[in-house]
N, C-alpha and C positions, 0 to 999 in steps of 0.2 A: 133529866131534872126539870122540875116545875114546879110554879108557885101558884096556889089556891089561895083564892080572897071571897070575900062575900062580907056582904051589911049584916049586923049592925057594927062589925068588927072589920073595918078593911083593911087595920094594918095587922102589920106581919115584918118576921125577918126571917133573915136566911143568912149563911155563912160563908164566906171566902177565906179558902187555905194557900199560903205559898208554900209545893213541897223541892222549891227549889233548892240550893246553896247560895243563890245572889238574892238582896232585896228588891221586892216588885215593887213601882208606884203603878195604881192601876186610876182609872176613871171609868164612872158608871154613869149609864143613861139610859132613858127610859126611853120607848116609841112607841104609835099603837102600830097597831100588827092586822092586816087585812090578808086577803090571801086573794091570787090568780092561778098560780104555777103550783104543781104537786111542793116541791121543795123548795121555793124562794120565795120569802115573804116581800109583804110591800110592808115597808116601814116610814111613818111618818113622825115627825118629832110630838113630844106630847105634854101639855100642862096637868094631865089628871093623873100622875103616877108620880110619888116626892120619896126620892132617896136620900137616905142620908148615912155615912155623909158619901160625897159625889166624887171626893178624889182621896186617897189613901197608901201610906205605904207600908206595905207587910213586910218583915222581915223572914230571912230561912225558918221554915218549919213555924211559921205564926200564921193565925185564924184570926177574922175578925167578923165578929156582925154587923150587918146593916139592916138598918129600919128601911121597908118598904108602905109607902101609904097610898089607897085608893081615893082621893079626892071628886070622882063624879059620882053624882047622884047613882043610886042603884034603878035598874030596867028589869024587863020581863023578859029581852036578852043579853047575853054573857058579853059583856067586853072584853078584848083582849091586846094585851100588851108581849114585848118583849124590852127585856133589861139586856145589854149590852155591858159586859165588864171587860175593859181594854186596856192593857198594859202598856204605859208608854215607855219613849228611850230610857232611857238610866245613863247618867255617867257612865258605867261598867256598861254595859253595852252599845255606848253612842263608839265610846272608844276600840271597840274589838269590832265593828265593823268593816272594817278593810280586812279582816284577818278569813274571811271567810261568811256562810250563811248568816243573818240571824233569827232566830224565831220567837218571836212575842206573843203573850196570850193573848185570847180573845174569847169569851163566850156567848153564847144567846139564851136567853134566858125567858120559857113562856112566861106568861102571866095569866093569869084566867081571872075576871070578876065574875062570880056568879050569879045569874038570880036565886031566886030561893025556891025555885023546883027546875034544877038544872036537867035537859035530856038532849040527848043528841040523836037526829035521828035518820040514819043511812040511806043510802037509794045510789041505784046504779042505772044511766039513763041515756041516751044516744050512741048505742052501739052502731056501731059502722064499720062494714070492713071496706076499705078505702083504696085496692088495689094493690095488695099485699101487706097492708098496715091494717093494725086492726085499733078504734079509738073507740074511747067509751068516757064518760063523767060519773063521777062520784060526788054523791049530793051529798048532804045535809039540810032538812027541812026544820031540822030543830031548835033549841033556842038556847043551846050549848054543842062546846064541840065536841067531837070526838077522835078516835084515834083509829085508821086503819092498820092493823097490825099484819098483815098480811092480804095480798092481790093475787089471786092464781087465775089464769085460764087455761083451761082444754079444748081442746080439739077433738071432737070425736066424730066418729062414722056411723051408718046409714043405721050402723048393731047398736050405738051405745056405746062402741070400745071404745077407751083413749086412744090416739094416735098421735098425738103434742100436749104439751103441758110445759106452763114456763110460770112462774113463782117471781115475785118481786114484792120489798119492802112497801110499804105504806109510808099514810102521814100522818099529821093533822089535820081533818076538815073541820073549819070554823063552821060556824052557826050562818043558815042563810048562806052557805058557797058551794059552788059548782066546780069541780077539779079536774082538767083535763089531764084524759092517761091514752099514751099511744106504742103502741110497740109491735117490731119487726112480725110478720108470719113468715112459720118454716114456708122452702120451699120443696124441702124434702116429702110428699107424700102429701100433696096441699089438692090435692085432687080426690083423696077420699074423706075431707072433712065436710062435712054434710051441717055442725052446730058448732059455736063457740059461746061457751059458757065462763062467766065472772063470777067467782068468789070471794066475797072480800070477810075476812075474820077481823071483829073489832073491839077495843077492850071496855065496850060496856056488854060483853054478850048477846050484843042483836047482829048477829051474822046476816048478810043478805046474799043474794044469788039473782042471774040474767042473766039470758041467752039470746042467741041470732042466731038463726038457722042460716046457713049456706050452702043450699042444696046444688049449686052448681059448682063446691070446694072452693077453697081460698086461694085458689094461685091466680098470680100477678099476671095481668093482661099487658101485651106487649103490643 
């Protein structure tokens, strides 16, 4: 789930359902949203994102909307925020705490302001294999983000055959970020990889592709 804004219109709403049987109070807050790590945003608090309203409570099976509004000026790139919906205690669950777990909702919610020719645009760049670790960066040079929906690398030999291959989720890369990705090499058979090749599929359809030859194979130096 994600929210789309763009000038001359930046607000916008969106809906929150309780499909519990207890009533939720929830609290909502805005941050803007940078990016280091594949999966964990930096969050900072933020004045240009006005919700309303901020605190509410839903009853079983009740939906309510909230108004979302962009208050900074529009850029040439994409702002981005994240909304935060967080359920707090409840009588009914401050009280049923000693009784066992409790689990309280919490969402994260993108935000994207667009400019008004949004593109996002991929690149795969510092491949390194690191002594049995193989690391590489996924850019964006663009001036919106986008979404890697799928990471594969292969392993192949001196032929071109596969001989490793390992698949892992994507993210979001924001506009202007560099995203560092690292993960284990077989050591099964790490002596006939000769190239390790990245492909990353992504949901604006500009797939990209990079390789690192390794003609000495990837096994770990001891």
């Amino acid at each position: 789930v994600s929210i789309n804004s763009e000038a001359p219109n930046p607000n916008t709403f969106f809906t929150v359902r309780n499909d519990s049987s207890l009533p939720k109070r929830l609290q909502v807050t805005a941050y803007r949203w940078t990016q280091t790590e594949p999966s964990t945003p930096t969050l900072t608090p933020t004045d240009e994102v006005v919700l309303f309203p901020l605190l509410l409570t839903l009853e079983p099976n009740q939906s309510r909307q909230l108004r979302l509004g962009v208050t900074a000026p529009p850029t040439t790139t994409e702002k981005t925020y994240r909304v935060i919906v967080e359920e707090l205690p409840s009588p009914q669950t401050q009280g049923s705490q000693g009784m066992g777990l409790n689990m309280r909702l919490k969402m994260s919610i993108p935000v994207f302001f667009q400019p008004s020719q949004p593109q996002g645009q991929p690149g795969i760049t510092n491949l390194v294999n690191n002594n049995g670790k193989f690391a590489f960066n996924l850019t964006n040079t663009g001036n919106a983000h986008y979404m890697a929906k799928e990471i594969q690398v292969t392993g192949t030999d001196s032929s071109g055959k596969s001989v490793w291959q390992k698949s892992r989720q994507g993210w979001y890369v924001l506009a202007n970020s560099a995203i560092p990705y690292d993960l284990e090499l077989p050591k099964t058979d790490c002596q006939k990889v000769t190239n390790l090749t990245v492909d990353v599929k992504t949901d604006n359809k500009t797939n990209v592709s990079q390789s690192l030859p390794t003609p000495q194979g990837i096994c770990p130096k001891n």
